[in-house]
N, C-alpha and C positions, 0 to 999 in steps of 0.2 A: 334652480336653473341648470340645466344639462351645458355639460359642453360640446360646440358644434364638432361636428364629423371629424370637420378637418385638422382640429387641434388634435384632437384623440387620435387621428391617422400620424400625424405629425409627432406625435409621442412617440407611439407603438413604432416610426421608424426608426427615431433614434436611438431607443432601447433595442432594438433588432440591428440596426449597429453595434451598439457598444458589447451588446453583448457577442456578435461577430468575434470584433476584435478580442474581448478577453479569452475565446477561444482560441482563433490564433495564437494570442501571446502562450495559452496552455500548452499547445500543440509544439510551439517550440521550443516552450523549456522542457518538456518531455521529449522531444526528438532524439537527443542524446541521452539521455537520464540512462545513468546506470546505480544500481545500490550494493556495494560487496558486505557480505556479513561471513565472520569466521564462528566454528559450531564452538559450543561451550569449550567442550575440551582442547579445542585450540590444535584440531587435526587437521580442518578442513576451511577450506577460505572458496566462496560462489557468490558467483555475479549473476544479477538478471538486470533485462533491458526494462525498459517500461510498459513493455504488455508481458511482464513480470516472466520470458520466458530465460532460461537457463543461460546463460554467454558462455561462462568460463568457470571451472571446477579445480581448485589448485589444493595440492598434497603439502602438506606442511612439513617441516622438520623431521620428513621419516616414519615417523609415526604410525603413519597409516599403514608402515611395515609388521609392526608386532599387534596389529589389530585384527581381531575374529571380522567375518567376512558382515556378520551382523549388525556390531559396533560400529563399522565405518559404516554402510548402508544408511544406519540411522543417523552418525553422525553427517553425512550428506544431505541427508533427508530436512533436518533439521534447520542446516544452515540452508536451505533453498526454501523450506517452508518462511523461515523469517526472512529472508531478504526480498520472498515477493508479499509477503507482509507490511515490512517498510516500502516495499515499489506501492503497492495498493495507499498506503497513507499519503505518501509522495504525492500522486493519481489526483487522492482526494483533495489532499490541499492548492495544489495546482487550478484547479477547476471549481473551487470554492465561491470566487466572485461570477462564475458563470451559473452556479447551481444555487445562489442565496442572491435575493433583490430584498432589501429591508426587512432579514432578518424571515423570510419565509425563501422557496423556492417559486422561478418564476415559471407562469402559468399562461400562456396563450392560448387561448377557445381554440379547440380545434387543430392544434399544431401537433397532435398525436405527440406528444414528449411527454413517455414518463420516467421522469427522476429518477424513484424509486425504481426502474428496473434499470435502467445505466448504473446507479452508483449502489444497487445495493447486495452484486457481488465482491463487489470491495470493500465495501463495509465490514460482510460475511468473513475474507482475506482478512482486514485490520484486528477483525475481534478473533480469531485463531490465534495468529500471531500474538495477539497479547496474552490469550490464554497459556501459550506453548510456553512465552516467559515466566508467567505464575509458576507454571507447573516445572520447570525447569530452577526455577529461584528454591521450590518447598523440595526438589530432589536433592539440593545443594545443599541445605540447612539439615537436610537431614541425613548429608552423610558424612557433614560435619560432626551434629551430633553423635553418629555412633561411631565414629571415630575416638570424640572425646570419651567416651562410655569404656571403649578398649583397652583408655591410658588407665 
Protein backbone atom coordinates (compact mmCIF):
# COMPACT_ATOMS: atom_id res chain seq x y z
CA UNK A 1 0.00 0.00 0.00
CA UNK A 2 1.60 3.48 -1.28
CA UNK A 3 1.30 6.39 0.82
CA UNK A 4 -1.30 8.93 -0.29
CA UNK A 5 0.14 12.20 -1.95
CA UNK A 6 -0.40 14.26 0.79
CA UNK A 7 1.53 12.44 3.50
CA UNK A 8 4.54 12.26 1.21
CA UNK A 9 3.96 16.13 0.35
CA UNK A 10 3.72 16.67 4.16
CA UNK A 11 6.95 15.00 4.77
CA UNK A 12 9.00 16.35 2.10
CA UNK A 13 7.83 19.82 3.67
CA UNK A 14 8.99 19.32 6.94
CA UNK A 15 12.19 17.94 5.90
CA UNK A 16 12.64 21.11 3.55
CA UNK A 17 12.17 22.92 6.81
CA UNK A 18 14.33 21.36 8.96
CA UNK A 19 16.69 21.16 6.79
CA UNK A 20 16.15 25.21 6.08
CA UNK A 21 16.86 25.85 9.43
CA UNK A 22 20.05 23.66 9.95
CA UNK A 23 21.33 25.75 7.28
CA UNK A 24 20.62 28.75 8.93
CA UNK A 25 21.97 27.58 12.18
CA UNK A 26 25.34 26.66 9.64
CA UNK A 27 25.37 30.14 8.19
CA UNK A 28 25.50 31.52 11.49
CA UNK A 29 27.99 29.80 13.30
CA UNK A 30 30.23 30.50 10.24
CA UNK A 31 29.28 34.25 10.02
CA UNK A 32 32.04 35.11 12.25
CA UNK A 33 34.31 31.81 12.16
CA UNK A 34 37.65 32.68 12.10
CA UNK A 35 40.78 29.91 12.41
CA UNK A 36 44.40 31.41 13.41
CA UNK A 37 47.24 28.80 12.88
CA UNK A 38 50.96 29.91 13.66
CA UNK A 39 53.61 28.04 10.80
CA UNK A 40 55.78 25.33 12.39
CA UNK A 41 58.69 27.39 13.08
CA UNK A 42 56.76 29.72 15.09
CA UNK A 43 57.48 32.83 12.77
CA UNK A 44 54.24 33.40 11.41
CA UNK A 45 50.66 33.59 13.09
CA UNK A 46 47.20 33.91 9.84
CA UNK A 47 43.89 34.20 10.09
CA UNK A 48 41.20 33.33 7.53
CA UNK A 49 37.53 34.01 7.65
CA UNK A 50 35.22 31.10 6.60
CA UNK A 51 35.34 31.36 2.78
CA UNK A 52 38.92 30.50 4.05
CA UNK A 53 40.19 33.93 2.69
CA UNK A 54 43.32 35.67 4.41
CA UNK A 55 42.15 38.44 7.42
CA UNK A 56 45.28 39.01 9.07
CA UNK A 57 49.19 38.11 8.77
CA UNK A 58 51.17 38.77 12.06
CA UNK A 59 55.29 38.70 12.36
CA UNK A 60 56.19 37.02 15.46
CA UNK A 61 59.12 37.59 17.66
CA UNK A 62 61.42 39.16 15.07
CA UNK A 63 62.11 36.45 13.46
CA UNK A 64 60.86 37.04 10.26
CA UNK A 65 64.01 39.65 10.60
CA UNK A 66 66.85 37.15 9.99
CA UNK A 67 64.85 35.05 7.50
CA UNK A 68 65.75 34.49 3.58
CA UNK A 69 62.92 36.12 1.64
CA UNK A 70 62.20 32.22 0.67
CA UNK A 71 61.80 30.81 4.17
CA UNK A 72 59.38 33.30 5.25
CA UNK A 73 57.25 33.12 1.94
CA UNK A 74 56.87 29.48 2.72
CA UNK A 75 56.60 29.92 6.14
CA UNK A 76 53.52 32.18 5.26
CA UNK A 77 52.42 29.97 2.87
CA UNK A 78 52.09 27.25 5.08
CA UNK A 79 50.38 28.68 7.80
CA UNK A 80 47.45 30.07 5.36
CA UNK A 81 47.48 26.62 3.53
CA UNK A 82 46.60 25.02 7.01
CA UNK A 83 44.42 27.42 8.61
CA UNK A 84 42.10 27.48 5.39
CA UNK A 85 42.45 23.80 5.89
CA UNK A 86 41.07 23.83 9.31
CA UNK A 87 38.35 26.84 7.97
CA UNK A 88 37.35 23.90 5.12
CA UNK A 89 36.91 21.13 8.23
CA UNK A 90 35.28 23.87 10.20
CA UNK A 91 32.77 24.29 6.71
CA UNK A 92 32.41 20.74 6.76
CA UNK A 93 31.32 20.00 10.16
CA UNK A 94 29.13 22.84 10.28
CA UNK A 95 27.01 21.58 7.48
CA UNK A 96 27.19 18.06 8.42
CA UNK A 97 23.38 17.67 9.61
CA UNK A 98 22.44 19.46 6.43
CA UNK A 99 24.54 17.30 4.09
CA UNK A 100 23.77 13.57 5.89
CA UNK A 101 19.77 12.33 6.43
CA UNK A 102 20.23 8.78 7.97
CA UNK A 103 23.69 8.29 7.43
CA UNK A 104 23.50 8.99 3.36
CA UNK A 105 23.25 12.54 1.77
CA UNK A 106 19.87 13.97 1.19
CA UNK A 107 18.43 13.65 -2.39
CA UNK A 108 15.43 15.61 -3.88
CA UNK A 109 14.27 14.61 -7.61
CA UNK A 110 14.99 17.21 -9.42
CA UNK A 111 16.23 19.81 -6.83
CA UNK A 112 19.50 20.12 -8.97
CA UNK A 113 21.79 19.68 -5.59
CA UNK A 114 24.70 18.14 -6.00
CA UNK A 115 26.62 17.44 -2.85
CA UNK A 116 29.54 16.31 -4.16
CA UNK A 117 30.24 19.46 -5.96
CA UNK A 118 29.45 21.95 -2.89
CA UNK A 119 31.52 20.05 -0.51
CA UNK A 120 33.97 18.45 -2.57
CA UNK A 121 36.31 21.36 -2.81
CA UNK A 122 36.70 21.23 0.66
CA UNK A 123 37.23 17.96 1.04
CA UNK A 124 40.02 18.45 -1.72
CA UNK A 125 41.24 21.81 1.09
CA UNK A 126 40.82 18.98 4.29
CA UNK A 127 42.94 16.26 2.59
CA UNK A 128 46.01 18.95 1.65
CA UNK A 129 46.06 20.12 4.78
CA UNK A 130 46.45 16.98 6.37
CA UNK A 131 48.76 15.87 3.91
CA UNK A 132 51.02 19.34 4.50
CA UNK A 133 50.91 17.78 8.34
CA UNK A 134 52.36 14.32 7.48
CA UNK A 135 54.86 15.85 5.51
CA UNK A 136 55.75 18.43 7.77
CA UNK A 137 55.74 15.86 11.04
CA UNK A 138 58.42 13.24 8.47
CA UNK A 139 60.54 16.82 7.90
CA UNK A 140 60.54 17.17 11.64
CA UNK A 141 61.76 13.55 12.51
CA UNK A 142 64.04 13.84 10.20
CA UNK A 143 65.94 16.68 11.26
CA UNK A 144 65.83 15.47 14.55
CA UNK A 145 67.27 12.56 13.34
CA UNK A 146 70.33 14.06 11.65
CA UNK A 147 70.96 16.17 14.25
CA UNK A 148 71.20 13.27 16.45
CA UNK A 149 73.55 11.58 13.88
CA UNK A 150 76.00 14.99 14.39
CA UNK A 151 76.14 14.47 18.29
Amino acid sequence: MTEPIEERLAKAMAHLEETRQAVDHAQQQLRTATVTVRSKDRSVEVTVDSQGHLGEVKFLNGKYRTMGAAQLSAAVAEAAHQAQADMAHMVLEAFRPVSETSGAQPHVEGSGVEWDDIFGPLLDTVDKGADARRRAGDRLRDEITEDGERG
